[in-house]
N, CA, C and O atoms as CSV, one atom per row, in Angstrom:
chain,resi,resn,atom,element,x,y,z
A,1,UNK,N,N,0.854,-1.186,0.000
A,1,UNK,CA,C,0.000,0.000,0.000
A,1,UNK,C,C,0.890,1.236,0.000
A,1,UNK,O,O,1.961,1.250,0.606
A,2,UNK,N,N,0.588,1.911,-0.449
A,2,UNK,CA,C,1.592,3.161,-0.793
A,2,UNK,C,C,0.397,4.642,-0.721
A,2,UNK,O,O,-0.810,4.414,-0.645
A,3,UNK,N,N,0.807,5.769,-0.750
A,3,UNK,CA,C,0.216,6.743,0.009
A,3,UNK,C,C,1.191,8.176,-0.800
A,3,UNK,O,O,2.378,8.416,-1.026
A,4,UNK,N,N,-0.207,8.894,-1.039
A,4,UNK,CA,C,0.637,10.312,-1.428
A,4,UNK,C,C,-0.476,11.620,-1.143
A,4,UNK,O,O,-1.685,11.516,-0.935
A,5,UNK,N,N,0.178,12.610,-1.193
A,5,UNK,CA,C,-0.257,13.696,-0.527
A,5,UNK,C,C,0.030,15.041,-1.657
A,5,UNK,O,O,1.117,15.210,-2.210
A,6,UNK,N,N,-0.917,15.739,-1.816
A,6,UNK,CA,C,-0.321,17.172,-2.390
A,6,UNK,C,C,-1.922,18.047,-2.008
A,6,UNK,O,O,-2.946,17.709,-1.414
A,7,UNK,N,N,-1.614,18.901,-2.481
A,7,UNK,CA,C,-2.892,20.332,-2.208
A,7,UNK,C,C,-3.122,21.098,-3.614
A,7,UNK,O,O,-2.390,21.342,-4.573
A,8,UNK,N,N,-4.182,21.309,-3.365
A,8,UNK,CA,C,-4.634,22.792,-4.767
A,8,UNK,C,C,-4.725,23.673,-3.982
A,8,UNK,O,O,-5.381,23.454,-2.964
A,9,UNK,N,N,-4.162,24.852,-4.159
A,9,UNK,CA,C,-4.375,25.920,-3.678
A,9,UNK,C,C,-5.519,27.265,-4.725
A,9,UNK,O,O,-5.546,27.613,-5.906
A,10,UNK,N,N,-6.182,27.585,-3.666
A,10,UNK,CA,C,-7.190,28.156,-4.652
A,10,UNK,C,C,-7.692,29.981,-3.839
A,10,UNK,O,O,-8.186,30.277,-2.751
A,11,UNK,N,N,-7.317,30.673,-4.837
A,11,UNK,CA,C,-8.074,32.136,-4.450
A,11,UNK,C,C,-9.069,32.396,-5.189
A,11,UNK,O,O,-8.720,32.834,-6.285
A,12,UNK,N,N,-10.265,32.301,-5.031
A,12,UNK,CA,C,-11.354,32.587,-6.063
A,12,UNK,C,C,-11.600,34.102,-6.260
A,12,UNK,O,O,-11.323,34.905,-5.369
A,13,UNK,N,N,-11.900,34.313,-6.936
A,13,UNK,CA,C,-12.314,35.829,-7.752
A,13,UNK,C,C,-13.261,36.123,-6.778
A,13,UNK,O,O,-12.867,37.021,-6.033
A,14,UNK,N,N,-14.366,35.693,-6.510
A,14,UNK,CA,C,-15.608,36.312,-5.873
A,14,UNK,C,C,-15.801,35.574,-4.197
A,14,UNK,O,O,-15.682,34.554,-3.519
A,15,UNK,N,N,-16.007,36.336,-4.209
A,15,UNK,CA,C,-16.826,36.033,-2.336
A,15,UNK,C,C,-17.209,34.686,-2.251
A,15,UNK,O,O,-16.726,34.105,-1.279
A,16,UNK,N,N,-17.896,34.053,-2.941
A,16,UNK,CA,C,-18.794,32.731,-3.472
A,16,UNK,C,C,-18.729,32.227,-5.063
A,16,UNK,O,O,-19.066,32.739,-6.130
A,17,UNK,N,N,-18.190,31.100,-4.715
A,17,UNK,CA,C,-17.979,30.691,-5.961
A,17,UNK,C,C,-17.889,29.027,-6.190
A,17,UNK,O,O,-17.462,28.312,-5.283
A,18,UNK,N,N,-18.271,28.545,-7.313
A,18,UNK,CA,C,-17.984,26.823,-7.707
A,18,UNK,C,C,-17.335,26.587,-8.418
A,18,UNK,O,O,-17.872,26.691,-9.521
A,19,UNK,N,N,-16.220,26.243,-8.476
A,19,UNK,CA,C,-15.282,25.570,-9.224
A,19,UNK,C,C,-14.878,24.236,-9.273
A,19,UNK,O,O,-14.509,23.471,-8.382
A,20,UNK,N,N,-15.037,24.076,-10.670
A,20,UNK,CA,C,-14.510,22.776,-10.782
A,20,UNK,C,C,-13.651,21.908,-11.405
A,20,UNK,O,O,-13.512,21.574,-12.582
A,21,UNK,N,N,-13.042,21.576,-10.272
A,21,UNK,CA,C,-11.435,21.011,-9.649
A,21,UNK,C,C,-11.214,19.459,-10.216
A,21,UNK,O,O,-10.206,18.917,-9.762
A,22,UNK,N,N,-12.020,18.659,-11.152
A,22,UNK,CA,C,-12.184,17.761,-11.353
A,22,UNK,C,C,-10.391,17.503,-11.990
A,22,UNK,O,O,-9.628,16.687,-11.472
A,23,UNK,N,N,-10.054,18.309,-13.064
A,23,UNK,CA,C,-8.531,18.059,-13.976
A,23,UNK,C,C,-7.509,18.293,-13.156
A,23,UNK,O,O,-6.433,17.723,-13.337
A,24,UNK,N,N,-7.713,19.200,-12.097
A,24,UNK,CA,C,-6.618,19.344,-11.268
A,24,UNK,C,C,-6.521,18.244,-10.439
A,24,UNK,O,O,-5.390,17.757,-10.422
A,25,UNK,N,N,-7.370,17.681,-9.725
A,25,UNK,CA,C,-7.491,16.130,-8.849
A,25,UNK,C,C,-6.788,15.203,-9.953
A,25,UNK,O,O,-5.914,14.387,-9.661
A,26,UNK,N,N,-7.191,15.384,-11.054
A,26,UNK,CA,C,-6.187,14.186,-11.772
A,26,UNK,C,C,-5.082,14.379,-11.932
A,26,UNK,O,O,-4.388,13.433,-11.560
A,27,UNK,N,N,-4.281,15.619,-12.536
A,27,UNK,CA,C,-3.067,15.818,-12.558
A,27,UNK,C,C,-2.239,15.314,-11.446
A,27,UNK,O,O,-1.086,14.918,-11.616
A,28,UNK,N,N,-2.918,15.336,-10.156
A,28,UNK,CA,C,-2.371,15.004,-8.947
A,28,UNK,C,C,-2.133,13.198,-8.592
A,28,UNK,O,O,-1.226,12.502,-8.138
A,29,UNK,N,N,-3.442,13.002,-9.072
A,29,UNK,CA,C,-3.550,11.363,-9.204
A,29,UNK,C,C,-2.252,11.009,-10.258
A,29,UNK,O,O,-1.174,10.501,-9.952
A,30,UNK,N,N,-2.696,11.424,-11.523
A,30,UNK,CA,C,-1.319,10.974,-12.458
A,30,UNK,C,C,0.196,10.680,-11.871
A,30,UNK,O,O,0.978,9.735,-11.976
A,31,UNK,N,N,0.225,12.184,-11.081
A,31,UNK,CA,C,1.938,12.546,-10.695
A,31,UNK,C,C,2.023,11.334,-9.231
A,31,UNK,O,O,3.063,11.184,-8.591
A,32,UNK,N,N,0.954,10.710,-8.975
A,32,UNK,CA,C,1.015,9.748,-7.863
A,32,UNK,C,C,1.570,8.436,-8.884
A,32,UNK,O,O,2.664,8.658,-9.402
A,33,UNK,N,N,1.340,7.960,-9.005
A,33,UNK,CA,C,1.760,6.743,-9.972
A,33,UNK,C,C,0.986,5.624,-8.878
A,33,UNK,O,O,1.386,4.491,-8.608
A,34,UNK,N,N,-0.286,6.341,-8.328
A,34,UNK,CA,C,-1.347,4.841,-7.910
A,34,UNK,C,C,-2.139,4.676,-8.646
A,34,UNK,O,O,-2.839,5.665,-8.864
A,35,UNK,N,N,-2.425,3.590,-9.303
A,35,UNK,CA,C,-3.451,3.110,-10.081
A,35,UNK,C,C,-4.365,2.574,-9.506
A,35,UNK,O,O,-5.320,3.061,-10.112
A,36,UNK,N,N,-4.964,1.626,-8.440
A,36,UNK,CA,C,-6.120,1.632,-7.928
A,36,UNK,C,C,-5.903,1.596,-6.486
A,36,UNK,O,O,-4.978,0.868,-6.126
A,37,UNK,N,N,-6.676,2.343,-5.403
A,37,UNK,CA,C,-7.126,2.591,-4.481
A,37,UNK,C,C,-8.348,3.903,-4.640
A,37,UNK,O,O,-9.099,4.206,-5.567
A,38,UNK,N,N,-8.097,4.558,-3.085
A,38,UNK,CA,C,-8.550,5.598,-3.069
A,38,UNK,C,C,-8.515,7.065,-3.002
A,38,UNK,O,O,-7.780,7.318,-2.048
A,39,UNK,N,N,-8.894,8.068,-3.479
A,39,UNK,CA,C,-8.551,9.518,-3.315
A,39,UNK,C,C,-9.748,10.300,-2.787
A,39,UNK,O,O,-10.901,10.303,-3.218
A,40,UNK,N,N,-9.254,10.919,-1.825
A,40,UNK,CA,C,-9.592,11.927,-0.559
A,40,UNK,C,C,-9.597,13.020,-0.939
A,40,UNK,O,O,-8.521,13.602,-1.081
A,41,UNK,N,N,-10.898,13.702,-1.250
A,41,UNK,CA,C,-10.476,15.418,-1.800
A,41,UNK,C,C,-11.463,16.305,-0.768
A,41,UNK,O,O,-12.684,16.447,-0.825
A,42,UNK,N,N,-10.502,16.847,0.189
A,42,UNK,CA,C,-10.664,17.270,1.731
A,42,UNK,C,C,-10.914,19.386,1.191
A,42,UNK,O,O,-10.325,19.833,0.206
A,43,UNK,N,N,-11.542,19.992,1.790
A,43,UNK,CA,C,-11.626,21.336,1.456
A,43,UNK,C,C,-11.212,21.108,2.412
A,43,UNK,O,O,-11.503,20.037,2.945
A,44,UNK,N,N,-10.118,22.275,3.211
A,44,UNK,CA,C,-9.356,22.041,4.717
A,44,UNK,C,C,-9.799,23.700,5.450
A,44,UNK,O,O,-9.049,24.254,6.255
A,45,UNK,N,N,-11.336,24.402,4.918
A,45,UNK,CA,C,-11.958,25.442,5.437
A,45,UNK,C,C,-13.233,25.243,5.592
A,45,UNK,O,O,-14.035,24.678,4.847
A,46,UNK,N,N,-13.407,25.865,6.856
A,46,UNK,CA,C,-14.982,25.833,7.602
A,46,UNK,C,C,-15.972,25.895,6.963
A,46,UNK,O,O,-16.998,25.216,6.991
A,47,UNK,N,N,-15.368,27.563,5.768
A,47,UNK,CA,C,-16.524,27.835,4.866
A,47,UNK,C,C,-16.309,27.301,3.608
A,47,UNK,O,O,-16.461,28.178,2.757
A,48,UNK,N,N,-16.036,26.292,3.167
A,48,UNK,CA,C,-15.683,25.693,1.875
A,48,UNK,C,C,-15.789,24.628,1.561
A,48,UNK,O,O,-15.360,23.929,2.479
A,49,UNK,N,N,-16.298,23.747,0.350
A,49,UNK,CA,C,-16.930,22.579,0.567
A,49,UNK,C,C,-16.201,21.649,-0.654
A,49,UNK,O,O,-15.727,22.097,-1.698
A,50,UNK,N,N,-16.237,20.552,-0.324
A,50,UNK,CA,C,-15.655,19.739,-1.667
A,50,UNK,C,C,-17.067,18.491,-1.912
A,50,UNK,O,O,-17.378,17.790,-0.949
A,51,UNK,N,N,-17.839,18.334,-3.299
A,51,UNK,CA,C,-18.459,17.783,-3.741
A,51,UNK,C,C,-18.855,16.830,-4.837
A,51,UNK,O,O,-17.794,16.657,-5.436
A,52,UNK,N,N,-19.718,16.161,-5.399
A,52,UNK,CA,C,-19.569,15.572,-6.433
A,52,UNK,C,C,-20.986,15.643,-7.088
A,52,UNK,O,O,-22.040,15.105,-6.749
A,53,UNK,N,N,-20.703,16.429,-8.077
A,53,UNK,CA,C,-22.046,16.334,-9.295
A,53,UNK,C,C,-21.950,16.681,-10.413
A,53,UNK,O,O,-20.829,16.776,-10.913
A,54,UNK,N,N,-23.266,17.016,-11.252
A,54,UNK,CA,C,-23.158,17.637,-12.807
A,54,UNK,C,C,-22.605,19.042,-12.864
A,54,UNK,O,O,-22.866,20.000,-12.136
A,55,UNK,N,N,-21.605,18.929,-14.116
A,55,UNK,CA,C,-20.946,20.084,-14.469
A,55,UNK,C,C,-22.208,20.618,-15.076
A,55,UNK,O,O,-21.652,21.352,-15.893
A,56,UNK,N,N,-23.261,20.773,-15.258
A,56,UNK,CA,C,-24.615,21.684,-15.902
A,56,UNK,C,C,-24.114,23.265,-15.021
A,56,UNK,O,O,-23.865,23.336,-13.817
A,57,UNK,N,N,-24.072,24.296,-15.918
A,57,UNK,CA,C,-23.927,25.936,-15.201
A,57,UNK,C,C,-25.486,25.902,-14.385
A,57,UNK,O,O,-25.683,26.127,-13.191
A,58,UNK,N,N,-26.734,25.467,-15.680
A,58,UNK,CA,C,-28.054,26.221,-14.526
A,58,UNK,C,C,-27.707,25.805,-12.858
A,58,UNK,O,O,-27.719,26.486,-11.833
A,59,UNK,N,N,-27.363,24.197,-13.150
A,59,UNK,CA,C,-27.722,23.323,-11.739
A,59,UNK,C,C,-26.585,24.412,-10.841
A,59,UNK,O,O,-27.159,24.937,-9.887
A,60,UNK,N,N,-25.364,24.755,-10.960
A,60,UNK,CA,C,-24.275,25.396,-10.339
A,60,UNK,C,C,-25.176,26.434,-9.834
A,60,UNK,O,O,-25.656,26.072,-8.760
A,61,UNK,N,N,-25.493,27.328,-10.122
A,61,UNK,CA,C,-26.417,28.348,-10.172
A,61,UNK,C,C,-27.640,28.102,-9.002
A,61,UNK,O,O,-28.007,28.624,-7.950
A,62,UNK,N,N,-27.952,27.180,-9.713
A,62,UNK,CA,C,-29.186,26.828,-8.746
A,62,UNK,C,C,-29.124,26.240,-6.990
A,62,UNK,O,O,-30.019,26.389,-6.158
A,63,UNK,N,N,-27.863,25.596,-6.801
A,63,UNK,CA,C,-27.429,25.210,-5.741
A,63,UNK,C,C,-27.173,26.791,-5.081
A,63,UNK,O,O,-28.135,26.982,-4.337
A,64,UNK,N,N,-26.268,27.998,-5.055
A,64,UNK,CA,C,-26.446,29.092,-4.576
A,64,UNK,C,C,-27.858,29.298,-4.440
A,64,UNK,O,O,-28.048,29.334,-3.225
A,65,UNK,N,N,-28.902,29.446,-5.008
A,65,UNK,CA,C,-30.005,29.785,-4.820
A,65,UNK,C,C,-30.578,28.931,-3.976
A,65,UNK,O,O,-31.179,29.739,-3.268
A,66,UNK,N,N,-30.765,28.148,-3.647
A,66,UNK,CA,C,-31.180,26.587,-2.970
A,66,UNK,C,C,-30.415,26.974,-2.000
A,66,UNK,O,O,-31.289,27.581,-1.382
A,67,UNK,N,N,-29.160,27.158,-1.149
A,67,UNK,CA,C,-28.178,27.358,0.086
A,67,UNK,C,C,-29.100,28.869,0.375
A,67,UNK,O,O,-29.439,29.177,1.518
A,68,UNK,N,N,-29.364,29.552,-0.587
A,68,UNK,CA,C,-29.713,31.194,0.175
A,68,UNK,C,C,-31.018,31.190,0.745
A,68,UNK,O,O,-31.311,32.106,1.513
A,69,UNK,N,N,-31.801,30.345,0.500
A,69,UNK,CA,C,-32.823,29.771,1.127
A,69,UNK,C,C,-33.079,29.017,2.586
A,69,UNK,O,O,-33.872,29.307,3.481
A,70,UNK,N,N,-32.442,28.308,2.522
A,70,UNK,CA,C,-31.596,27.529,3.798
A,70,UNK,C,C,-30.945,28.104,4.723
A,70,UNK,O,O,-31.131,27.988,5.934
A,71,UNK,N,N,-30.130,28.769,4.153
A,71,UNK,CA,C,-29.038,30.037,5.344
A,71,UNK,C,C,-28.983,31.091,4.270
A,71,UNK,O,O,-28.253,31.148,3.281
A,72,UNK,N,N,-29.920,31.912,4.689
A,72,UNK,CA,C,-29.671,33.394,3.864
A,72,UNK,C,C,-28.392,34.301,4.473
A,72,UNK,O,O,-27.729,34.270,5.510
A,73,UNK,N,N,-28.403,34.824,3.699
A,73,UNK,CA,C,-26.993,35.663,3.760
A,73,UNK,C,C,-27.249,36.753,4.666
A,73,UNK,O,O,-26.403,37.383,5.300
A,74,UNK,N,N,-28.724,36.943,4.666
A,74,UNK,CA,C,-29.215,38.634,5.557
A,74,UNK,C,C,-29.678,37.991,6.635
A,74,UNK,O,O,-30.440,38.649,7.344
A,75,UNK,N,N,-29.403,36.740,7.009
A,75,UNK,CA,C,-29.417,35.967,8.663
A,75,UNK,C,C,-29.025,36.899,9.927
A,75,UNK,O,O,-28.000,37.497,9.599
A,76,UNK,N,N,-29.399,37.257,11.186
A,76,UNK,CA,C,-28.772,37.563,11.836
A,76,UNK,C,C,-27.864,36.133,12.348
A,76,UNK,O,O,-28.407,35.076,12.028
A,77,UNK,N,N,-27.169,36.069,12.749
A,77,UNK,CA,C,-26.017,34.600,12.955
A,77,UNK,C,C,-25.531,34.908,14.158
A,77,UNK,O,O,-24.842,35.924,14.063
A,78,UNK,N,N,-25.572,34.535,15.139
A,78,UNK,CA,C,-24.800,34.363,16.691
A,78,UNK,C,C,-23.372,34.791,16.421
A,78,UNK,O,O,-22.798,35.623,17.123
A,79,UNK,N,N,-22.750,34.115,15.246
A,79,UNK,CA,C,-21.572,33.868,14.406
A,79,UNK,C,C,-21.027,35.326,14.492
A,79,UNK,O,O,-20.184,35.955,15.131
A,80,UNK,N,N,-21.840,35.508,13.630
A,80,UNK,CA,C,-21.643,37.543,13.288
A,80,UNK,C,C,-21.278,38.522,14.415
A,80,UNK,O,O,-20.544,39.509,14.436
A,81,UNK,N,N,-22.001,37.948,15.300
A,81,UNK,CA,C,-21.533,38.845,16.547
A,81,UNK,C,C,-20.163,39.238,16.978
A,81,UNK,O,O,-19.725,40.189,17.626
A,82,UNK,N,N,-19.413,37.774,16.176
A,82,UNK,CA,C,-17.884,38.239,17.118
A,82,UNK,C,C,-17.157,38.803,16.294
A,82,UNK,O,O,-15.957,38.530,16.308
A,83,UNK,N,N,-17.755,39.898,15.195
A,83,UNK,CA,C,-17.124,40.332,14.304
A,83,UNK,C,C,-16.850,39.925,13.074
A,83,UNK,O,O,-16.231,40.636,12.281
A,84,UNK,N,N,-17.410,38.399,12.712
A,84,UNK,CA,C,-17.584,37.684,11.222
A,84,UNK,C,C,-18.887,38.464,10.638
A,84,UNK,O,O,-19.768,39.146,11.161
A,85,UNK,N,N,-18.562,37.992,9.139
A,85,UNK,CA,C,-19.897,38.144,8.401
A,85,UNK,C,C,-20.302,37.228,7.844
A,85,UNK,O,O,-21.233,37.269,7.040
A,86,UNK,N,N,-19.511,35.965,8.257
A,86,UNK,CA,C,-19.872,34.489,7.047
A,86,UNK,C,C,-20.532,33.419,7.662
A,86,UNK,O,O,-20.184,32.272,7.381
A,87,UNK,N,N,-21.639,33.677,8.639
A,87,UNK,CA,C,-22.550,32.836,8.968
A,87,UNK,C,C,-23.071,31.910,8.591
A,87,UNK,O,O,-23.292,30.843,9.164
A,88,UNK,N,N,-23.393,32.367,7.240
A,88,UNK,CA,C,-23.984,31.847,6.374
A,88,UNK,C,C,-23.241,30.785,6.137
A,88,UNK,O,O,-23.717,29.660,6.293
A,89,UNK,N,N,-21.885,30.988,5.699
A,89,UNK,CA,C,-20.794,30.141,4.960
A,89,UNK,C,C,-20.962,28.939,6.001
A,89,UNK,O,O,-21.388,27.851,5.613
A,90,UNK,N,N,-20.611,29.171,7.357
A,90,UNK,CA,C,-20.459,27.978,7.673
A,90,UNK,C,C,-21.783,26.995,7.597
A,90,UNK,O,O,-21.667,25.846,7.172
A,91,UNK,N,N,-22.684,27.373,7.910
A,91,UNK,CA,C,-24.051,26.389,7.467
A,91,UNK,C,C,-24.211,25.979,6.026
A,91,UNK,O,O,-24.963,25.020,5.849
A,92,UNK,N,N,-23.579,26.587,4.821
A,92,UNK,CA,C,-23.788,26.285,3.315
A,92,UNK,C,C,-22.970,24.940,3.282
A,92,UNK,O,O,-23.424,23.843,2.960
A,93,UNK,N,N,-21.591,25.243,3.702
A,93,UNK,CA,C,-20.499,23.979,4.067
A,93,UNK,C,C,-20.956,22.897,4.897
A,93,UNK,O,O,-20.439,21.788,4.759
A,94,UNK,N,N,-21.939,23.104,5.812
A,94,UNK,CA,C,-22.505,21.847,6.551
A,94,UNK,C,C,-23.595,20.649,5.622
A,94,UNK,O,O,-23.704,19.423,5.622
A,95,UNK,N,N,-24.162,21.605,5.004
A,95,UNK,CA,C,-24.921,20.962,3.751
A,95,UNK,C,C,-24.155,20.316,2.695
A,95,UNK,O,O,-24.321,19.102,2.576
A,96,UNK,N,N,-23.252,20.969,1.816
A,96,UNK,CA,C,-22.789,20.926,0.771
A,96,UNK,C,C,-21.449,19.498,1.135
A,96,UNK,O,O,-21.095,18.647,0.319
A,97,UNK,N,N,-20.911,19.660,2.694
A,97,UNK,CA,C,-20.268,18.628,2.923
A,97,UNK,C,C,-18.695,19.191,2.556
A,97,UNK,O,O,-18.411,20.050,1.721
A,98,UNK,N,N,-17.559,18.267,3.640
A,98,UNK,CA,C,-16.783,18.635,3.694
A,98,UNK,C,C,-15.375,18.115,2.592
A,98,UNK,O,O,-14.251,18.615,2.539
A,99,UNK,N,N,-16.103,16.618,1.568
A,99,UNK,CA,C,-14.820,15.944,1.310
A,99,UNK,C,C,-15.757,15.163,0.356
A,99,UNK,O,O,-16.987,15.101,0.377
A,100,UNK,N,N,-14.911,14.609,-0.446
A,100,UNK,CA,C,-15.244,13.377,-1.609
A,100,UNK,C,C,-14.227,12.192,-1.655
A,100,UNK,O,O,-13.000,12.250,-1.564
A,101,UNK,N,N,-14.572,11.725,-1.724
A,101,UNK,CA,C,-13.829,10.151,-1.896
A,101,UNK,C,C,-14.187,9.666,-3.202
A,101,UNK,O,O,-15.382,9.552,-3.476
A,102,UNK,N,N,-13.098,9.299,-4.234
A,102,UNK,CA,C,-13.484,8.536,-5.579
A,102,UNK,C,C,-12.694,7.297,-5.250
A,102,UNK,O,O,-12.057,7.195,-4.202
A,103,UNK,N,N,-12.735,6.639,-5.896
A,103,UNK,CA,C,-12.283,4.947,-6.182
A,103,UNK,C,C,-11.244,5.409,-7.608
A,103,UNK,O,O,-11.462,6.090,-8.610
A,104,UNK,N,N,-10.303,4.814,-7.205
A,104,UNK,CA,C,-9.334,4.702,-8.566
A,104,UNK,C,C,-9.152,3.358,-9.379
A,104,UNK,O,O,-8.944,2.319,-8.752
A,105,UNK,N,N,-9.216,3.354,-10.604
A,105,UNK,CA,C,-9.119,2.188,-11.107
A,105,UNK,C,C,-8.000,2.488,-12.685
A,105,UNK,O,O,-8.080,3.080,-13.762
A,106,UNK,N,N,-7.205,1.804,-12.068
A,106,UNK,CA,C,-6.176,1.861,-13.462
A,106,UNK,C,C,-5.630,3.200,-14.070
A,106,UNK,O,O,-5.536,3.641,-15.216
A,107,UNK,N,N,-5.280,3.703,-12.704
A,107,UNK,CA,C,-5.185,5.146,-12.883
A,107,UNK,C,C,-6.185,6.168,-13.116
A,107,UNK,O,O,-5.745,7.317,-13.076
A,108,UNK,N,N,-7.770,5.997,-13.416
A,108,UNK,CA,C,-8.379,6.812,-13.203
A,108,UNK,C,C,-9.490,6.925,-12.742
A,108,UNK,O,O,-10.105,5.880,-12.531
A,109,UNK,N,N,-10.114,8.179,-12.435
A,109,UNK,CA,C,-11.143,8.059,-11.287
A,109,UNK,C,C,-12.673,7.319,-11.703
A,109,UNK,O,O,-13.196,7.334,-12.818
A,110,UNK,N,N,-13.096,6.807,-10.707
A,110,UNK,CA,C,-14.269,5.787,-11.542
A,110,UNK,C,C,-15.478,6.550,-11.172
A,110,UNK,O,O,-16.051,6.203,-10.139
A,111,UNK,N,N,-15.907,7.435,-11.787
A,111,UNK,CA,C,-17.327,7.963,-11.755
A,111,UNK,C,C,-18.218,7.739,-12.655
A,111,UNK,O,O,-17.905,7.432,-13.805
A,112,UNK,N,N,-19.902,7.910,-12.102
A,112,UNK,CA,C,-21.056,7.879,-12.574
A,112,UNK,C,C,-21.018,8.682,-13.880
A,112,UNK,O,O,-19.941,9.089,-14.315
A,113,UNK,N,N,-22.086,8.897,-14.463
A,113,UNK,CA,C,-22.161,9.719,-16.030
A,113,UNK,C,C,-22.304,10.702,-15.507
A,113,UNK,O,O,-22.845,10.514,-14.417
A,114,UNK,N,N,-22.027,12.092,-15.771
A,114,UNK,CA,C,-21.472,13.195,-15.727
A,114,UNK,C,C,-21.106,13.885,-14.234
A,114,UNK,O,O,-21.335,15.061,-13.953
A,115,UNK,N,N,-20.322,12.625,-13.098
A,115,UNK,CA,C,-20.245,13.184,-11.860
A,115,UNK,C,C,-18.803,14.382,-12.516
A,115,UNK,O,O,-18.386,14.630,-13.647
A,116,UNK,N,N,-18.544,14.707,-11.578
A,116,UNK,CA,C,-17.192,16.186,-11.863
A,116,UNK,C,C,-16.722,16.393,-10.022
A,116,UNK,O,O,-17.643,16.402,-9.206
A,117,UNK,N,N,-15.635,16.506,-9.660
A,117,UNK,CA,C,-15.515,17.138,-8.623
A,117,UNK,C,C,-15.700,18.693,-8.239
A,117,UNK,O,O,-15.377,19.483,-9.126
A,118,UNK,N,N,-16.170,19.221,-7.051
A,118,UNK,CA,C,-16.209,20.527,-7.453
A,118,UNK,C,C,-15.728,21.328,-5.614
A,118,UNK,O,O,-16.045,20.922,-4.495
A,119,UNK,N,N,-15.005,22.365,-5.965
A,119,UNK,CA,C,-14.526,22.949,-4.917
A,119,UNK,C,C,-15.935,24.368,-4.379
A,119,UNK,O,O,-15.682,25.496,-4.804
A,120,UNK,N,N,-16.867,24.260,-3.775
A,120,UNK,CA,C,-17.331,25.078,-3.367
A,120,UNK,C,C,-17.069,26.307,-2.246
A,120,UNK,O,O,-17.433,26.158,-1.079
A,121,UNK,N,N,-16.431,27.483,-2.688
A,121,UNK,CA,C,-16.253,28.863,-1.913
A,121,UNK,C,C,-17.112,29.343,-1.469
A,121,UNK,O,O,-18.027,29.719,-2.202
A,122,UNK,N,N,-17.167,29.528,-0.068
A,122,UNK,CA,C,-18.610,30.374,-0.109
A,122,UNK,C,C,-18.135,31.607,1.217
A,122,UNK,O,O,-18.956,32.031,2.030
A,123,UNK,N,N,-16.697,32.017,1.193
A,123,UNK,CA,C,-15.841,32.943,1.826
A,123,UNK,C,C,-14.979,33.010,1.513
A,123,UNK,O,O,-13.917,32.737,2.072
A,124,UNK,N,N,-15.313,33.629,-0.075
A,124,UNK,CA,C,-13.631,33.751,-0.699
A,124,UNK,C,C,-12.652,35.318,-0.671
A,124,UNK,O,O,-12.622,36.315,0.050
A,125,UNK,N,N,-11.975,34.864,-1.820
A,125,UNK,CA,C,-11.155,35.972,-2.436
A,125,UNK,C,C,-10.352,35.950,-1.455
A,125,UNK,O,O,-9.868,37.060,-1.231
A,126,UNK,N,N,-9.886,34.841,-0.526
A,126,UNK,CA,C,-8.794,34.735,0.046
A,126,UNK,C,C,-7.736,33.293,0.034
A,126,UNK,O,O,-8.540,32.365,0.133
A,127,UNK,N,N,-6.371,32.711,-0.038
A,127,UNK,CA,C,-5.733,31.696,-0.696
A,127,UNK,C,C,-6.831,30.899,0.217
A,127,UNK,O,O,-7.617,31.481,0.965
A,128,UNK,N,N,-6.775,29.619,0.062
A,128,UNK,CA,C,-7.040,28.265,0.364
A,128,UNK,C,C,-6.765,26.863,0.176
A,128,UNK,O,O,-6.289,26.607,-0.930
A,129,UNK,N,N,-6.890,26.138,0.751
A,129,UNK,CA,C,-6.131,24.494,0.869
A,129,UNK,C,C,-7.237,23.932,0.670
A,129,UNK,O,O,-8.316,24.175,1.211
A,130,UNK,N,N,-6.902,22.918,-0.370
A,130,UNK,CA,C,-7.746,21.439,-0.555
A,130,UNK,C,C,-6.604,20.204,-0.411
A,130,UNK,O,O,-5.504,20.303,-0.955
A,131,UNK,N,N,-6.962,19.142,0.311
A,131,UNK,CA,C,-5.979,18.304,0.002
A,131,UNK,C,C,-6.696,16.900,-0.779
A,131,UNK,O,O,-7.818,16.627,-1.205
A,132,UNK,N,N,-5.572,16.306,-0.713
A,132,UNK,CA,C,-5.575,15.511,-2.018
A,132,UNK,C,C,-4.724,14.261,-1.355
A,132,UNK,O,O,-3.498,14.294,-1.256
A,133,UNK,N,N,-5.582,13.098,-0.891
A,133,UNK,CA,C,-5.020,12.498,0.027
A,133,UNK,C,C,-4.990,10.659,-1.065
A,133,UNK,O,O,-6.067,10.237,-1.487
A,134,UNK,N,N,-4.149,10.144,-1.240
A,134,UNK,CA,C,-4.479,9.060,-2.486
A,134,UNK,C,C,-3.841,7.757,-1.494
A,134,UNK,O,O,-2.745,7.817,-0.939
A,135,UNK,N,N,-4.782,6.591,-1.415
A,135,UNK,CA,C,-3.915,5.621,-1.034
A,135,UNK,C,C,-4.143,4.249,-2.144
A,135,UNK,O,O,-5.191,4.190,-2.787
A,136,UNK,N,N,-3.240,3.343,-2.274
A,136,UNK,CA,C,-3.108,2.368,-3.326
A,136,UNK,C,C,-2.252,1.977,-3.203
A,136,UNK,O,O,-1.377,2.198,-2.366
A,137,UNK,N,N,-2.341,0.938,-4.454
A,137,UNK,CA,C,-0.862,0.587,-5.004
A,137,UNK,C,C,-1.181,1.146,-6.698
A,137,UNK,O,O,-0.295,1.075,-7.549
């Protein structure tokens, strides 16, 4: 069993944002030289989420709208009090979830028809860590 480790580092343009991290998780898998086990794709922030679904823009779109519903942004938040404004963020990240796990097979990742990995920001425009945790042979 063998084991490797690296990070994406990510500053998003906007406050809130979805990106998706699907080619970069592989580049990382590749430079591993494991061909089947598993890979760990960890967002390593409170307000930030790592997921798995359709690359469709409406659906991207629509998930912000769907979270602002749930935890609106004009919330008063306990949170806020101690001088934050991202209340919100941390409840969007409780939903949206903290990590993905794919299965590797023969070097590449084994997903459903149009799954994609995706890095969800929802307290950006500042650097950030995802890790990228792979075990196999």
């Amino acid at each position: 069993m063998k084991t490797y480790t690296d990070y994406i580092y990510i500053t998003s343009e906007k406050k809130i944002e979805i990106l998706n991290i699907t080619s970069k998780v592989d580049e990382i898998i590749q430079k591993s030289l494991i061909k089947n086990g598993l890979v760990l794709v960890n967002a390593m922030h409170v307000t930030a989420s790592v997921f798995i679904n359709d690359a469709e823009k409406g659906l991207l779109k629509d998930f912000e709208r769907w979270l602002e519903k749930l935890a609106s942004k004009d919330t008063e938040y306990e949170h806020n009090k101690s001088g934050e404004t991202n209340g919100f963020a941390h409840h969007w990240r409780m939903v949206m979830g903290r990590e993905a796990v794919v299965a590797l097979k023969e070097g590449n990742m084994e997903f459903g028809p149009w799954e994609q990995i995706f890095y969800g920001e929802f307290d950006g425009q500042r650097r950030k860590r995802v890790l990228i945790h792979i075990i196999g042979e």
